[in-house]
N, C-alpha and C positions, 0 to 999 in steps of 0.2 A: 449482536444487536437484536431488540426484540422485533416480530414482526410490525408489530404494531408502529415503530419508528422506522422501518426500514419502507413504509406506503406513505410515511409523510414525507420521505424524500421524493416520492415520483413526479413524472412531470402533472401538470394539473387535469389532463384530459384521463389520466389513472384514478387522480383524486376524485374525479366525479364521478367513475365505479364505485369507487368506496365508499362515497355521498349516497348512493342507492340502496344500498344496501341497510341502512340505517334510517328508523322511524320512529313514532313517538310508542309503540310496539317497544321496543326495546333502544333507546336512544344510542347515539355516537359519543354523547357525556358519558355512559356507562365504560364504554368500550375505552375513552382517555383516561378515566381516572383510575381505574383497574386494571390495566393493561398488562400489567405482569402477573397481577393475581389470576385473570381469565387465561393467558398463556400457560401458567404452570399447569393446569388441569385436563386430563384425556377429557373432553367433552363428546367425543364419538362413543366412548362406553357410556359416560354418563344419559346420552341421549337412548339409548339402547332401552327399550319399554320394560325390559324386565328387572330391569336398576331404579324402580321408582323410587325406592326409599335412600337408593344411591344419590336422584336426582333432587328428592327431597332434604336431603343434608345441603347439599351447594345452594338448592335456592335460599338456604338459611345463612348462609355462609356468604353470599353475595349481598344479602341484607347488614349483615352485620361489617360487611366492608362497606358499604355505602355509610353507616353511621362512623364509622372512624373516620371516612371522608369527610363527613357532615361535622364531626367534631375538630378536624383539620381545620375548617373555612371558620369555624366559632373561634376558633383560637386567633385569625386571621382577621377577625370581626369583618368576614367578608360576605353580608347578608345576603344578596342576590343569588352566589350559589349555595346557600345555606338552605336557600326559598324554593329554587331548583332541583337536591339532592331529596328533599321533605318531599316533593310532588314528584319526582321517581321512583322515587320507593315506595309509594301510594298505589300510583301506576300498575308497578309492578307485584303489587301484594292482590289490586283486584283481578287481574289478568295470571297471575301464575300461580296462587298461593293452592289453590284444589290442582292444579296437574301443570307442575313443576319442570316434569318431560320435557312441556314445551315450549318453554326457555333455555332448556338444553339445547332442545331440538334448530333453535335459532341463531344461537351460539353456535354451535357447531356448524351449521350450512353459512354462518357468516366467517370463521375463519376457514373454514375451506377457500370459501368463493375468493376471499382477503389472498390468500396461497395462490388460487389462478391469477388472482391479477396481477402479484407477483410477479409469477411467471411467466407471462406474456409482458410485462414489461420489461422482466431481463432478459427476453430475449428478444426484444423491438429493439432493444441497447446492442445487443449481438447484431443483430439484421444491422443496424446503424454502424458498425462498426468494421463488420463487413463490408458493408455500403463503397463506406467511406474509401476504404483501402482498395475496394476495386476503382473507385474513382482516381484517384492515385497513380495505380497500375494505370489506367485506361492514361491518364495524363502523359505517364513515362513511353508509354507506348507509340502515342501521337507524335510526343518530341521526337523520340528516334528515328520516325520513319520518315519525318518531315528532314533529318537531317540526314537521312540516307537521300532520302532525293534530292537532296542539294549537292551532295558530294557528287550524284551522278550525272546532273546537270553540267557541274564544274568541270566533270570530266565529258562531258558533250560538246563545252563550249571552248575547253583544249583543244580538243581534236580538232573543230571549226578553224579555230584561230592558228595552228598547226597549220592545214590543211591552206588558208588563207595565205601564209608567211611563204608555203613551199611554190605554190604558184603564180604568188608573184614575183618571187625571187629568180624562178624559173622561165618566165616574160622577159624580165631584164637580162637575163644572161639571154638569151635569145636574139634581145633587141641591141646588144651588142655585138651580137655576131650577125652580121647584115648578110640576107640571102637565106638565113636558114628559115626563115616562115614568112610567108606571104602576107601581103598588107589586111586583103579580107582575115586571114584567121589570125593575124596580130590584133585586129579590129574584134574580132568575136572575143578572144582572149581576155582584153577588155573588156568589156561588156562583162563580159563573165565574172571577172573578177570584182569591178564596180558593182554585179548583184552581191556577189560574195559580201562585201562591205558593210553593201545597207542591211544584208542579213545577221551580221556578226554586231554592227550596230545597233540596229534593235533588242538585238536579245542580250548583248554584251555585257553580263552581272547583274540586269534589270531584274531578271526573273530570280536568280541567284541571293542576291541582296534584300529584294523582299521577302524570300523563304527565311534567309539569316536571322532577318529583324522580328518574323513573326516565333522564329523559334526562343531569340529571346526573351520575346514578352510570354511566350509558356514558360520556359524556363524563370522568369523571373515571378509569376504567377506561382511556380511550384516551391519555388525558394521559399516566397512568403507563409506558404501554409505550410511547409514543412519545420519553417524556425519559429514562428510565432503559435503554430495550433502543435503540430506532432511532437516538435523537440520540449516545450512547455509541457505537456499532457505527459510523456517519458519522466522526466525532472521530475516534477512532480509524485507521480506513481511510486520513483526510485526512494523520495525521501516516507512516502507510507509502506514500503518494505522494508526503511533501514531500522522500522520501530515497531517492526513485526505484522504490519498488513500483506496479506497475500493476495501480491498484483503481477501485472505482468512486467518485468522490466528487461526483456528481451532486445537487444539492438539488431539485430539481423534486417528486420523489415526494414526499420530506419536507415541504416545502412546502406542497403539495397536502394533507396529511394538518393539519398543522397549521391550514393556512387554512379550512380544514372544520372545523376544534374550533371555531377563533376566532367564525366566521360562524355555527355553531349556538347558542353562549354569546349573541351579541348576541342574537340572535333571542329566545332564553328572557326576553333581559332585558328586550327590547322586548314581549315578551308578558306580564311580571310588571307593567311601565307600565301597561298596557290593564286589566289586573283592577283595580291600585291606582284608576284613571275607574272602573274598574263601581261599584269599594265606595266612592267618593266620590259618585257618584251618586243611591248606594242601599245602606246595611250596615243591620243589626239584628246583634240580641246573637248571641254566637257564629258569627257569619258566619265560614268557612270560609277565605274569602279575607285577611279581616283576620286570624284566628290564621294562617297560613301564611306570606304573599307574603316579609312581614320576612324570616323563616331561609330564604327562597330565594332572596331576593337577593343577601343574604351570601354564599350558598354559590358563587350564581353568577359574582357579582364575586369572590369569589376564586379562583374556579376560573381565571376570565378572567386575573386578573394572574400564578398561575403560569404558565398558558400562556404569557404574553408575557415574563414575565422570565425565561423558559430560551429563548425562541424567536431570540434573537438571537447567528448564529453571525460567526466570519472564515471568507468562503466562500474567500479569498485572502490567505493569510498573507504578511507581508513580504518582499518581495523587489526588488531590486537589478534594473532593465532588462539588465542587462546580463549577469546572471547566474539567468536563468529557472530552470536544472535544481539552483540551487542558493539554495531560499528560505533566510529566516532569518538570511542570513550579510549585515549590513550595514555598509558602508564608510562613516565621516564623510567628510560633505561630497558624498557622491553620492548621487543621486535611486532613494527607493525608492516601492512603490507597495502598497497595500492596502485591501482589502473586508471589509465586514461588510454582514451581510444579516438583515432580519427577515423569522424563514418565515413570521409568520401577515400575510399577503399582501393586505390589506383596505383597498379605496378608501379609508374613513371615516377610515384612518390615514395617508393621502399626504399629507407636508408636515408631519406632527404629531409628527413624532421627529428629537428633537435629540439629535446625538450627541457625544462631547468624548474623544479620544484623550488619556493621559496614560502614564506612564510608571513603571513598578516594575525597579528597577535598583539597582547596588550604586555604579556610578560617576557623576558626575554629568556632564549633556550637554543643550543644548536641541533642540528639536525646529523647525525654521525651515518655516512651511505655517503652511496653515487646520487650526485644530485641532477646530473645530465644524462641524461637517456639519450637515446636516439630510436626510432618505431621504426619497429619491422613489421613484416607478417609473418614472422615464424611463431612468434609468442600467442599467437592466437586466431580465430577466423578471422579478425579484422587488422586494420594497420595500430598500431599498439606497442605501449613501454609500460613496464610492470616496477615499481618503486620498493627497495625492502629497505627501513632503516631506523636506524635508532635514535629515540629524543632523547638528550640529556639536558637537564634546566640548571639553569647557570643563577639562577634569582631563588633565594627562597621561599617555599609556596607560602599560599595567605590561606585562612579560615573560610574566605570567602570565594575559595577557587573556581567553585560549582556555579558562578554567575558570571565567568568571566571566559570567552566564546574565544576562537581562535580557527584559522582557518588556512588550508595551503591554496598559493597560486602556480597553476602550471603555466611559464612562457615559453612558449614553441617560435621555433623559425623556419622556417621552409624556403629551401633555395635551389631551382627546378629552372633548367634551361634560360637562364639570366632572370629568374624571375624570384623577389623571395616577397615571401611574407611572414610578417610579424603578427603573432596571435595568442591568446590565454584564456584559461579556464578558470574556476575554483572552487574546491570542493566545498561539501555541505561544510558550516559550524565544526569544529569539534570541542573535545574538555580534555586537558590535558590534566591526568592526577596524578600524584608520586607515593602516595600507597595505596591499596586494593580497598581499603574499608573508606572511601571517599568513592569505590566506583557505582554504588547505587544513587546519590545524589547526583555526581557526573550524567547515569543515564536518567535519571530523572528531567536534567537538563536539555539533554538531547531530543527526548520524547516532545516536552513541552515547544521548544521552539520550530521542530519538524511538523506538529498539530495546525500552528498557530499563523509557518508563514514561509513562502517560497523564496525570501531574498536570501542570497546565500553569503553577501558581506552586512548583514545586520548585526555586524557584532557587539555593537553596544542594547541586544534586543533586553538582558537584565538590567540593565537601568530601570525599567517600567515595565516589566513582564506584562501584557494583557491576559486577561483571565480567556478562560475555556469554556464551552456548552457542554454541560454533562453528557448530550448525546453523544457529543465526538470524543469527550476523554474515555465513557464507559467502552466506546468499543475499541480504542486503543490500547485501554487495559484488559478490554478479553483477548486481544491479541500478543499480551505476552504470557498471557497461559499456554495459549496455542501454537505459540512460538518454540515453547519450550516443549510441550504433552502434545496429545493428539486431540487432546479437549479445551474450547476456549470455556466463557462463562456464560450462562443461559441469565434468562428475563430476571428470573427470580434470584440470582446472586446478585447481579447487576443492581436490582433495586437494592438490596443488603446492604450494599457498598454504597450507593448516593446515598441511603437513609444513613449509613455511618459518618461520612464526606457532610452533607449538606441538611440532614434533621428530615425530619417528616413532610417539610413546609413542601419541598422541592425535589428529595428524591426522585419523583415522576416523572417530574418536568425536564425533557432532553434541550430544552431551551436556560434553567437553572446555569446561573455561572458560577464557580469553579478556579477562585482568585488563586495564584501562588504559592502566596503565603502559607495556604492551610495546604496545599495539596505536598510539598517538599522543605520550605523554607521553614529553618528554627528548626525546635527539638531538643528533646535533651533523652536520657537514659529510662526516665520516668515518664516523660508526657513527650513522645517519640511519633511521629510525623507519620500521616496518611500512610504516605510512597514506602517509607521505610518497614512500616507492620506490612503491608504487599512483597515487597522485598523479599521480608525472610520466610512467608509462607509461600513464597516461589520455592524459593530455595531449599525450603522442609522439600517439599513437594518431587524436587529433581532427585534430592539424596535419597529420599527414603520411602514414598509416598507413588511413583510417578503411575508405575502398572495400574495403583487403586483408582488414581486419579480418572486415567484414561477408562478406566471402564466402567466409571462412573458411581464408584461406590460411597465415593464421598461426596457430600454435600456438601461442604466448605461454609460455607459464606450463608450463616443464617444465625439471626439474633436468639436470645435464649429466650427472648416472650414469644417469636416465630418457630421455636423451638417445642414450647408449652405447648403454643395449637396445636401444633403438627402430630405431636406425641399422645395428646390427651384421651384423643378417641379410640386410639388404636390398644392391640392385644396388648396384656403386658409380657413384657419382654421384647418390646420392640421398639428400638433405638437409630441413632443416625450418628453420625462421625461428622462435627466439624470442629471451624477452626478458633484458637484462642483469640479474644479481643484485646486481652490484657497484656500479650506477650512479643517484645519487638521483636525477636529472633525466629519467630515462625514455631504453633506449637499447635496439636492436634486435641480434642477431646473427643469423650462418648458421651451422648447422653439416650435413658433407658424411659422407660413408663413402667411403674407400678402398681398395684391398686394395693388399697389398705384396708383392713378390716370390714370400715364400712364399705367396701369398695369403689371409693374416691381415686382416681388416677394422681399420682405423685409422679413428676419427673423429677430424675436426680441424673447428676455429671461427676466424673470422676476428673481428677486433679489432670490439667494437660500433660503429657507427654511430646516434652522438647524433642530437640535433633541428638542430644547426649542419650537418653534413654531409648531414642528408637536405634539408635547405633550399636545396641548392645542386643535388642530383642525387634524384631519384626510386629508393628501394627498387628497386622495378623494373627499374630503368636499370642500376641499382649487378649487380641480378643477372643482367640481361642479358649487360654487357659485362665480368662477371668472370672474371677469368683470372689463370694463378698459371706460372709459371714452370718450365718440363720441366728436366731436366737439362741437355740440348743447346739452353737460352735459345728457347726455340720457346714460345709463351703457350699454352697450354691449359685449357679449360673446366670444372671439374671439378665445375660443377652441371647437374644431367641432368634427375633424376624429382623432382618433390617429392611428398613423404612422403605417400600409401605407393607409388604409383609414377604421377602423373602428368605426362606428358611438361613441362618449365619453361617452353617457350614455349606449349603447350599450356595450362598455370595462369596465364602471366602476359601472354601477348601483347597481351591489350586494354587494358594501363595503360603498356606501353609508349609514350614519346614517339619522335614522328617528328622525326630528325634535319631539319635545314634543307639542309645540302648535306654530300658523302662526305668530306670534311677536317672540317667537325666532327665527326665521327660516328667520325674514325678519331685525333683527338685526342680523344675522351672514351670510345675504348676504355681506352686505358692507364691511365685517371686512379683509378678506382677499386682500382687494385692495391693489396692493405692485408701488411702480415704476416701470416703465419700463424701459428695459437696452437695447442698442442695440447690441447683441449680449456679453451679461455679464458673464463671465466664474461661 
């Protein structure tokens, strides 16, 4: 995601840093409509005073973006910023046109500044989130200790009430054996005992009972925010990791926090046991404990059962061994694997939860496995049953399978010292395919409805698929580069792809929508779908491309008129590697700069190289030993710098392979000789 969209997320009090920074000096219109173009640029060299003629190319270069802007709005017939962009550029020509510098010099101390704010917001979100969990803690802390003092109370007010039963029992046997105590200390006896009474009556569950009550209203207090804010926020998180965001979806905390609810609840309940012995021991009228204990066990036992019927998640939703970075998407007849976990994490329930996977789906298909589990804690830190099983589909599949969502339910039972309950989960959506070349539309499907929405029985969501905001699909599709490489996609690929997605009109715009139809649905061989040309240049990418990728040598994702600019000024012999527009399977090209006689810059591209030709010769190798043909039949080099000028063997020496002896090395010069295109997509 570019910077520039990642500040219009923040909260508003960041926004109006941002707001300061920007004048009629150099407006915040500049900074929106450019956005990617001002990001691809080192502005810290360019502001550097001994690069004037450096800083004087970009102020030309920022004009001449502004009139493609200006000619965007004309096409738009949308004259207000057409009247806008004319008197910025004005602005901007009487103010920077003689020293260029310092408009550099503005650019650069504004995206720096842009960087701190940044940073100090994402970590005002850390401070907050910190915060937050020590709040949490601090909560779980107060419960316990209020429930330790109850239990010690309980045990104070045994002893009292002990202590009451032995001396008076002790009186009466006395006062049965006549002559063994005198009337005065028979009389004090009394007394005594009668203080005894109204001591054990005043305090008899009073104090006890309203500790109880107030630890359930903590406890119920923590319930809430932990099922409606932490367990939501988790859920959530889980479903931007199953489609390549990197979040946290750690259960420990949660865990921790729940298993503290669960473990206080018993304790309460086991301490409402203990009074129900006192007053069976010992009640009179209006005993305190007898009007109470009933509406606090209720309260308690229900507190407990919602606790535990929200507490069971899928800590590992469905997936295919074989396709890890691509949960949800599963094949009949091949092995997939899945976890559900219960967070309130308590010995007394090891072994005491049966749980039964079944199935919510429009097609019909059985399920081949154990379908009953039972959670232990041996299968992992927490209480847990781990699923392996195979689908078999009994219906045969439709054309239309990729619209049609399907989902498991886990019913669990828990039956625990007379007590059971009945509870369920269900996992995310998934797409059930029956051959492999249906699995990029399947994750297509996954992606889209994980973007779009947190209900997890929405299964009829392709009926009416809602569309998407460029901003949110761009960065979920930098995340399956990055899912797979160690590199997602930068500002300036990003706009590549909305300008290819959505036209000039809206590229920029992260608020642009982004209907279905065009982004996966339909297609054919020849006029072949967004997702699917992504697809297979993923895929180029893993097989045969990935080290380049990662280290940044390709550029990917740039048009061939973005290609012209880029090339035009520079030495010739100096080229970039991206990718084909034309080719659904994923293909790679070069394109060089030339100068011609007159010495006018020519760029020209050589015919792509599929996954079949790189399977035979190494990228690398192909641009090593390329060579094209002089007039007088003599081979020559015409790849030198890559883009922006470092030396080719200098970029690519270390993935060069080492020939075996100089006859191979001097037959697999010639082999890669391709045509030349003049600029060939």
């Amino acid at each position: 995601m570019s910077q520039w969209l990642e500040l219009q997320q923040l909260d508003s009090k960041f926004l109006e840093q941002v707001d300061q920074l920007y004048d009629d000096t150099f407006p915040m219109a500049i900074r929106q409509y450019l956005s990617n173009w001002i990001e691809s640029h080192d502005w810290d060299h360019v502001a550097n005073v001994e690069n004037e003629s450096l800083a004087t190319v970009r102020f030309h270069d920022l004009l001449t973006q502004l009139d493609h802007q200006h000619s965007r709005f004309a096409m738009e017939k949308d004259f207000l910023n057409q009247h806008n962009i004319r008197k910025i550029k004005r602005n901007l020509q009487t103010l920077f046109q003689d020293n260029p510098v310092s408009m550099a010099m503005i650019i650069s101390k504004n995206l720096s500044e842009e960087r701190k704010i940044l940073t100090t917001a994402q970590s005002a979100q850390s401070d907050m989130m910190i915060e937050k969990q020590r709040e949490l803690d601090s909560k779980v802390k107060e419960i316990k200790t209020k429930v330790q003092e109850t239990e010690q109370n309980i045990k104070n007010l045994e002893d009292l009430q002990d202590e009451h039963d032995f001396k008076s029992k002790t009186l009466q046997s006395q006062e049965e054996l006549n002559g063994t105590i005198s009337r005065e200390e028979l009389s004090r006896e009394k007394l005594y005992l009668k203080a005894m009474f109204m001591k054990l009556h005043d305090m008899r569950g009073v104090r006890e009972l309203s500790q109880m009550s107030e630890v359930l209203n903590l406890v119920e207090q923590l319930e809430y925010e932990l099922i409606t804010v932490e367990l939501c926020e988790w859920k959530r998180r889980q479903q931007m990791s199953c489609i390549g965001g990197l979040t946290n979806v750690c259960l420990d905390q949660l865990q921790n926090w729940f298993t503290a609810a669960g473990e206080c609840l018993l304790q309460v309940r086991q301490q409402l046991k203990k009074l129900l012995e006192l007053e069976q021991k010992y009640s009179y009228s209006h005993d305190p404990i007898a009007l109470s204990r009933g509406t606090l066990e209720e309260r308690a036992l229900t507190l407990l059962k919602t606790l535990i019927t929200n507490s069971m998640v899928v800590e590992r939703q469905p997936c295919m061994p074989t396709q890890l970075q691509r949960p949800l998407v599963l094949k009949t007849g091949v092995l997939f694997t899945l976890k559900v976990r219960l967070l309130v994490k308590l010995q007394e329930f090891n072994h005491m939860v049966r749980v039964k996977v079944c199935c919510l789906h429009f097609r019909k298909f059985n399920i081949l496995g154990t379908a009953m589990k039972v959670m232990n804690m041996e299968e992992s830190i927490g209480m847990a049953a781990e699923f392996r099983h195979l689908v078999k589909e009994e219906k045969t599949d439709t054309p239309s399978f990729r619209f049609k969502l399907h989902s498991f339910t886990f019913e669990a039972e828990l039956c625990w010292s007379g007590l059971v309950i009945n509870f369920e989960t269900t996992s995310l959506p998934i797409v059930v395919i029956s051959n492999v070349s249906q699995l990029p539309c399947g994750w297509a499907s996954i992606m889209w409805y994980n973007m779009l929405t947190s209900e997890p029985k929405n299964l009829s969501f392709f009926v009416s698929p809602p569309s998407v905001s460029w901003g949110q699909l761009s960065e979920v599709l930098s995340w399956q580069f990055s899912s797979i490489t160690k590199r997602g996609l930068n500002s300036e690929q990003l706009s590549m792809l909305g300008h290819k997605l959505l036209g000039p009109k809206a590229s920029n715009d992260p608020e642009a929508q982004v209907p279905w139809n065009k982004f996966c649905k339909g297609g054919s061989e020849r006029n072949f779908t967004f997702w699917l040309w992504i697809e297979g240049i993923l895929d180029l990418i893993k097989r045969h491309l990935q080290s380049l990728w990662d280290d940044g040598c390709i550029m990917g994702f740039v048009t061939k008129e973005r290609t012209k600019a880029l090339l035009s000024n520079k030495a010739p012999g100096t080229f970039l590697l991206r990718f084909s527009e034309s080719n659904r399977d994923g293909a790679i090209t070069f394109s060089w700069v030339e100068h011609t006689l007159n010495d006018e810059p020519q760029v020209r591209s050589v015919e792509p190289y599929t996954k079949k030709e790189l399977s035979a010769v190494s990228l690398p190798d192909i641009l090593r030993n390329y060579r094209v043909m002089a007039a007088d039949n003599v081979p020559e080099d015409p790849l030198r710098f890559l883009l922006p000028d470092t030396p080719k063997d200098e970029a690519f020496q270390k993935y060069y392979s080492k020939p075996t002896d100089s006859k191979a090395r001097s037959q697999f010069f010639f082999e890669p000789l391709l045509l030349i295109f003049e600029c060939h997509s």
